[in-house]
N, C-alpha and C positions, 0 to 999 in steps of 0.2 A: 345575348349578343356580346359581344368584344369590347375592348376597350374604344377602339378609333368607331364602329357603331355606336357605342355609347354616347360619343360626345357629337357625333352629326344628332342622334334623336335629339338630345336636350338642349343642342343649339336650335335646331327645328323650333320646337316648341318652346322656349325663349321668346324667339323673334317673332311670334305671334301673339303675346303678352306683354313684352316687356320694352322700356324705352331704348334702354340698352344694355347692354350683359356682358358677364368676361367668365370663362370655365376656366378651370386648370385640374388636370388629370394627374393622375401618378401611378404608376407601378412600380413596386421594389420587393427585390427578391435575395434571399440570403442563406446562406450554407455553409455551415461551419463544424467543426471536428476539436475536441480535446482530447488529449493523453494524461494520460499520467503513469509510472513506472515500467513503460512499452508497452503498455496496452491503451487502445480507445476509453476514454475514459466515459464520453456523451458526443454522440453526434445531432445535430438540432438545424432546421430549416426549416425558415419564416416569410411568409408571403403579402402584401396587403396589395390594394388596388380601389381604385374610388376614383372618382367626378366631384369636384366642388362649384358651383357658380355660384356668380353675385352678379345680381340683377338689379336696374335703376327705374322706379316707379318716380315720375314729378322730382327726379335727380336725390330722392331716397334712395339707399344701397340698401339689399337684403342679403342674406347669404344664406345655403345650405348646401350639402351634401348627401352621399350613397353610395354606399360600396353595392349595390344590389343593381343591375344591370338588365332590370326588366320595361318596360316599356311604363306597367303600373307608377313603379318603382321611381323612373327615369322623369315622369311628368309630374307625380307626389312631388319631388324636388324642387323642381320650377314653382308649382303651385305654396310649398313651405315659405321659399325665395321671399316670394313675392308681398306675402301677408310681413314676412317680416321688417317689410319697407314703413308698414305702419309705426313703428316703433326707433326707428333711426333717425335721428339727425340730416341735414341736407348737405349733399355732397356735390357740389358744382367741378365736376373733372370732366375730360372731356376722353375717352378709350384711344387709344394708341392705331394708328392705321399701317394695313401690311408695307414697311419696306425694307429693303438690302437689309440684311444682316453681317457685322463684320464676317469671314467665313473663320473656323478656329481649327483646327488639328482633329480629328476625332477622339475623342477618348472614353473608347468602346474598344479591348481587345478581344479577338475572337481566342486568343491563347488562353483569355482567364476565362472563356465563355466556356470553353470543353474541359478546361478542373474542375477534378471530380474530388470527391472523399478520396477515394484510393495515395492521388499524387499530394492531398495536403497532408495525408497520416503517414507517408512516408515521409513528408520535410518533417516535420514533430518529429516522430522517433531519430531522425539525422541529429537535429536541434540537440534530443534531449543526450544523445551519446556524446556530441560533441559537450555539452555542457557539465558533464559530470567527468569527464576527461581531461576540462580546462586547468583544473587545480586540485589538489587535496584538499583544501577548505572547504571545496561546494560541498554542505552537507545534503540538500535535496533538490528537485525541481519542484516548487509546488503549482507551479502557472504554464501551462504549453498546449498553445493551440493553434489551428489558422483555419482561415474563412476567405469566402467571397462574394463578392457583393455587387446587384446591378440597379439600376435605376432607368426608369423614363417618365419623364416628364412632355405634357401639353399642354399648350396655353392657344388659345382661342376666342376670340369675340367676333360679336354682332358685325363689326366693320371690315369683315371677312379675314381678318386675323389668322396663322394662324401657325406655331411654329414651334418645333420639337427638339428636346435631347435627349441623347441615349449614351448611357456611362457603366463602366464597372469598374472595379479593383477587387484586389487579394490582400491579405494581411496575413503575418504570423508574426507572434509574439512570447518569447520565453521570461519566466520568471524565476532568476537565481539564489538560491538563500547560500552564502558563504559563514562560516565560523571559525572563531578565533579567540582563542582565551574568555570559551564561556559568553563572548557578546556574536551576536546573528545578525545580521544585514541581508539586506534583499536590494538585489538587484532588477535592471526590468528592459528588457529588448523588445521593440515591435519595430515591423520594417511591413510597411505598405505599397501598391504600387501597381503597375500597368502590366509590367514586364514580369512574370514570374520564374522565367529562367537566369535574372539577375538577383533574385535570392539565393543566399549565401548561409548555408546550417551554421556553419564553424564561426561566421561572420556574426552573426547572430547570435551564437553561446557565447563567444569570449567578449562583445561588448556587455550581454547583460553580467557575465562574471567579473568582467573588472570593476563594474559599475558597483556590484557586494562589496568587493575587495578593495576599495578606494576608501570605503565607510568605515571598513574595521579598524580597530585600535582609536577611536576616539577619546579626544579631552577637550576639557571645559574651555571657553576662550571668556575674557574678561568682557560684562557686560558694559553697555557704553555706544555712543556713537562713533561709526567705523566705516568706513570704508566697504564696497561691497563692489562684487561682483557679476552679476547672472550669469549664469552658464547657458548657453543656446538651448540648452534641456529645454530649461524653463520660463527662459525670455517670453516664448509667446506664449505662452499661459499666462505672465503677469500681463501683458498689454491685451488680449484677448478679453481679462476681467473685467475691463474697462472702456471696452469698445461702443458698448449700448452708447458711452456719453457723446458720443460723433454721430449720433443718428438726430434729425432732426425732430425725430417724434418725441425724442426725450427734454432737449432743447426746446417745446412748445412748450410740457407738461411742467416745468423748469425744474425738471428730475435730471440736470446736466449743469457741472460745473462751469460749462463750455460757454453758456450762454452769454450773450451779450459780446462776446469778445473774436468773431473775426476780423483778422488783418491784426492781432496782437499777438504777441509773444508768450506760447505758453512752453515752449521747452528750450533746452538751448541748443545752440545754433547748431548744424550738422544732423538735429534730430527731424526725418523725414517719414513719412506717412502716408500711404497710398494704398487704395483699393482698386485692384488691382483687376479686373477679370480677363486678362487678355493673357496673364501669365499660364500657356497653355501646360507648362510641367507639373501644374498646381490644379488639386481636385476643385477646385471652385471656378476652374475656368467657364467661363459662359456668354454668349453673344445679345441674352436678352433677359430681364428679368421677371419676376413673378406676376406681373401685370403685362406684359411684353412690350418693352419700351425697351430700345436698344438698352446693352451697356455700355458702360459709358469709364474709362480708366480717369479714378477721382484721386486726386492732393488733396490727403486732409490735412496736413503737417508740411510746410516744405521751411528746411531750414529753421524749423522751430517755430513759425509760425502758423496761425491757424487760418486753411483757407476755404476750409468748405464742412457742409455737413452734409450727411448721408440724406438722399430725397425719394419717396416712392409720389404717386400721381397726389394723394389726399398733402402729404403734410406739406409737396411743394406749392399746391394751389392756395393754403394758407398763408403764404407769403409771397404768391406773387410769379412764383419764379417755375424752373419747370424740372421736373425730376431726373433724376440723373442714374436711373436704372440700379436703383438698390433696395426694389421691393422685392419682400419675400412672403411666400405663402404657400400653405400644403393643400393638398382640395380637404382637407377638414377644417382649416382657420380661418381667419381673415387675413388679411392685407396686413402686415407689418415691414419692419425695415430688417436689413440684414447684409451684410461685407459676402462678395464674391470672396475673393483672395485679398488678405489683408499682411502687407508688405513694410516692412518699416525697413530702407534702402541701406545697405552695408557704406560703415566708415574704410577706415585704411588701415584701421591695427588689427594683425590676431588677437587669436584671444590671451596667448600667450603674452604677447606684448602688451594685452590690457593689463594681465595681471602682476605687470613689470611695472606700473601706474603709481603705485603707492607701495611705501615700506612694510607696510601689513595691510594684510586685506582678506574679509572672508569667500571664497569661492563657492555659490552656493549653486548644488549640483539636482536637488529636491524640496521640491513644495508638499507640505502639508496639510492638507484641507485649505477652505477658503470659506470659510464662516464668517470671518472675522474682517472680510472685505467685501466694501458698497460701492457700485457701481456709478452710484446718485450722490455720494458726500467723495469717495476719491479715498476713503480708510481702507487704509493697507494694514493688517493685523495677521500672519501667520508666520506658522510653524517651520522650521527650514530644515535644512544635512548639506554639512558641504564641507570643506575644506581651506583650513586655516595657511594662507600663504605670507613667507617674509621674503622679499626682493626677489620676485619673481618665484622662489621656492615652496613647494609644498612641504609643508611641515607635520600637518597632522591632520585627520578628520577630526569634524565639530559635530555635534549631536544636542537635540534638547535646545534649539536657538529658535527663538522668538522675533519676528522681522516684525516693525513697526513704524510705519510712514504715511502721506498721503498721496498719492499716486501723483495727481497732479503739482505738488510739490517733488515730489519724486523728480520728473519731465525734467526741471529747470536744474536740477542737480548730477542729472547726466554728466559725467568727464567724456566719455567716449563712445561710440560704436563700434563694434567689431565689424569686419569685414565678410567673418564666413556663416552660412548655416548651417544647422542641425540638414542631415540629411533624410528625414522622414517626408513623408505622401503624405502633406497637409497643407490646408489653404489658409495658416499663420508661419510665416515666415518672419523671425526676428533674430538677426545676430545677439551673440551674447554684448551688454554692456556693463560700464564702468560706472556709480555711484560714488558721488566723493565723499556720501554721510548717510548712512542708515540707522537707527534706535535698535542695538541687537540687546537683547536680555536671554539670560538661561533657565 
C-alpha cells in the first residue's frame, strides 16, 4: 500500500485499541551530482518513507514505527505501541483537534520538481569554469556539487486530525582553494533555494574565490581581550549552538542557563529573538507542528529580555500553560522541541558600520569546529579566520585565533546588530554583530 493507505490502516486500528493516538509520516527524497575536473565525479540518490505513532493506554504514551507498509507490518506497530505504554511514565496531555490553519505560500516548486542530473552537472561544470577563471591564485576546485531535495510530511490523530506539507529545494555549492606565497586557503559557496533559474555559476565562483583570497597573506594579531566582530557568515551558527537553551525541555531538565529568569534581562537592549514560522522565504516555514498544534510566531528575546520558552504539548502540561507549537518529531523518534525559523531582528548599522565601532577589531569570517561549546554551561571555546581591522580598515587576514567566551555572557556584551543578512536558504537568520570584549589567543 502507499503512504496516505498506510496511515488510514494504522489509524483504523489504533482507534480500536487505544485511548488516544497521534501518527506522523514522512517521505524524503534526494538527488544529487558531484564533479570534479569536468567530469561527474559520483552521482547518488536516497530515499526513506515510514509511519511513526504514539499511542495513550491509562494516559501512558508508547511509541513505534515501520517503514514496511504491509497490513502485518502496519498492525505489528500498533500492537509494539501499545505494550510499550507498560513502561512509560504518565502523560496527562490532551491531542490537538482539527482547526484553521494559518494558510502559508507553498513551498513546493514544480521547477525543482523536473531537475534532473543533466541541468545540475551543467550548473557544476559552469561553477567550476567560472571558478578557475576567477583568479590566477585558485589553484584547484576540490568541492563542487548540487542536489535537490523534497519532503512530505503527515500528521494525524484519533480526534480526526489531520494535516500536510509538501516542500523541496536545490543547492549548489563550490569549494575554492586559492594560493599565495606557499600558504592555501579554502574558500566555500553554497546557494539554496526555491527558484533555480535564480542561480547564478559566476555568482557563486567568485564569492567562494574571494572568500580563499580574503585569507591569504595572514599574520598573528596580539592575544588579549578585543573587540570582535561576527560576520553574517557565522552569526547563525553561533546562536544556533545555543538554541536547545530556549526550549523548555531543557529548562525542566535544568540543562539551560535560562532557567529561572523570564521577564529578566539576559542581553542587551536591541538584542531581539523570535521563532519565527510564518517567515514564508525561510525553509522552516510551517502552519502546524510535529504534534499538530497550530504554530504559533514566539518572542523569545525582545529587547534583551527574556520572554518565553519554546513549548511542545508534554513540557507545556508540566507547567500549566499550553504549547506554543514548537514540537518536533520524525515517525522514528519521539516528541522533542525544535525552532521553525529562528530570527534574531536586524539593528540599523551595516556591517560596514559595525566595523567602524571600535579602533581595532577582529572581523571573523569562519568557525572552526565546535567541540569546545556546551549548549547546557553557555562555553564558547573555538577556532576562528578572519580579518584584522583598524578604523573601519581591513588590514590583514588572522589565522590560528582561538575565541573563548560564554555565550550567555557574550548576549550582555553585544555593542550592536547589523541590519543585513547572509543571503542563504536557511531557517537561521542572524545579522552580523558587534562584541565589545572577546578572549582571543593564538
Amino acid at each position: 500500500m502507499n503512504l496516505d493507505d498506510a496511515i488510514s490502516f494504522i489509524c483504523d486500528s489504533a482507534a480500536k485499541s487505544a485511548d488516544a493516538f497521534d501518527v506522523i509520516a514522512g517521505h524524503s527524497r534526494s538527488e544529487g551530482v558531484s564533479v570534479f575536473k569536468g567530469k561527474v565525479q559520483n552521482t547518488e540518490i536516497s530515499e526513506s518513507v515510514g509511519v511513526g505513532i504514539r499511542v495513550f493506554k491509562n494516559s501512558h504514551p508508547g511509541y513505534a514505527y515501520t517503514e514496511r507498509f504491509t497490513e502485518d507490518a502496519l498492525s505489528q506497530t500498533v500492537r509494539d505501541a501499545l505494550s510499550h505504554c507498560a513502561f512509560t511514565k504518565e502523560l496527562p496531555i490532551e491531542l490537538p483537534r482539527l482547526q484553521e490553519l494559518r494558510k502559508l505560500a507553498p513551498h513546493y516548486s514544480a521547477e525543482i520538481e523536473a531537475l534532473g542530473l543533466p541541468e545540475m552537472t551543467a550548473m557544476c561544470l559552469d561553477i567550476e569554469k567560472a571558478t578557475l577563471a576567477a583568479s590566477p591564485e585558485v589553484e584547484n576546485v576540490p568541492y563542487l556539487g548540487a542536489d535537490k531535495s523534497e519532503g512530505r510530511v503527515i500528521v494525524a490523530n484519533g480526534n480526526g486530525l489531520r494535516y500536510e506539507s509538501h516542500f523541496n529545494s536545490a543547492s549548489a555549492g563550490v569549494g575554492a582553494v586559492a594560493l599565495r606565497e606557499g600558504i592555501r586557503k579554502l574558500g566555500v559557496c553554497d546557494r539554496s533555494g526555491r527558484d533555480w533559474s535564480a542561480f547564478n555559476a559566476k555568482k557563486i565562483a567568485d564569492t567562494a574565490v574571494s572568500r580563499a583570497r580574503e585569507l591569504l597573506s595572514p599574520s598573528k594579531i596580539q592575544s588579549g581581550k578585543i573587540p570582535v566582530v561576527f560576520s553574517n557568515r557565522v552569526s547563525g551558527s553561533i546562536v544556533s549552538m545555543y538554541s536547545s537553551a530556549f526550549f523548555a525541555e531543557q529548562v525542566q531538565k535544568g540543562q539551560s542557563r535560562l532557567q529561572g529568569l523570564l521577564g529578566t534581562a539576559i542581553a542587551t537592549r536591541g538584542f531581539s529573538l523570535v521563532n519565527d514560522p510564518f517567515r514564508e522565504d525561510l525553509p522552516g516555514a510551517c502552519a502546524f507542528d510535529g504534534e499538530g498544534v497550530p504554530a504559533e510566531s514566539v518572542p523569545l528575546v525582545k529587547d534583551g529580555v527574556l520572554q518565553s520558552y519554546l513549548y511542545n504539548l508534554e513540557t507545556a502540561a508540566r507547567e500549566g500553560c499550553k504549547s506554543n507549537g514548537a514540537a518536533a518529531r520524525s515517525y522514528s523518534g519521539k516528541v522533542s522541541t525544535g525552532f521553525s525559523n529562528l530570527v534574531v531582528l536586524p539593528g540599523e548599522r551595516t556591517t560596514e558600520e559595525l566595523l567602524k565601532l571600535f579602533p581595532r577589531c577582529l572581523y571573523v569570517v569562519n568557525l572552526e569546529g565546535n567541540s569546545g561549546c556546551s549548549a547546557i554551561s553557555g562555553e564558547l571555546n573555538i577556532g576562528a579566520q578572519g580579518i584584522w581591522y583598524e578604523n573601519g580598515t581591513p588590514v590583514h587576514a588572522a589565522e590560528g585565533v582561538t575565541l573563548s567566551a560564554n555565550f550567555f555572557d557574550l548576549l550582555k556584551l553585544v555593542a550592536a546588530v547589523g541590519s543585513e543578512y547572509n543571503d542563504s536558504y536557511s531557517s537561521i537568520k542572524v545579522p552580523a554583530f558587534a562584541v565589545a570584549e572577546i578572549a582571543v589567543s593564538n
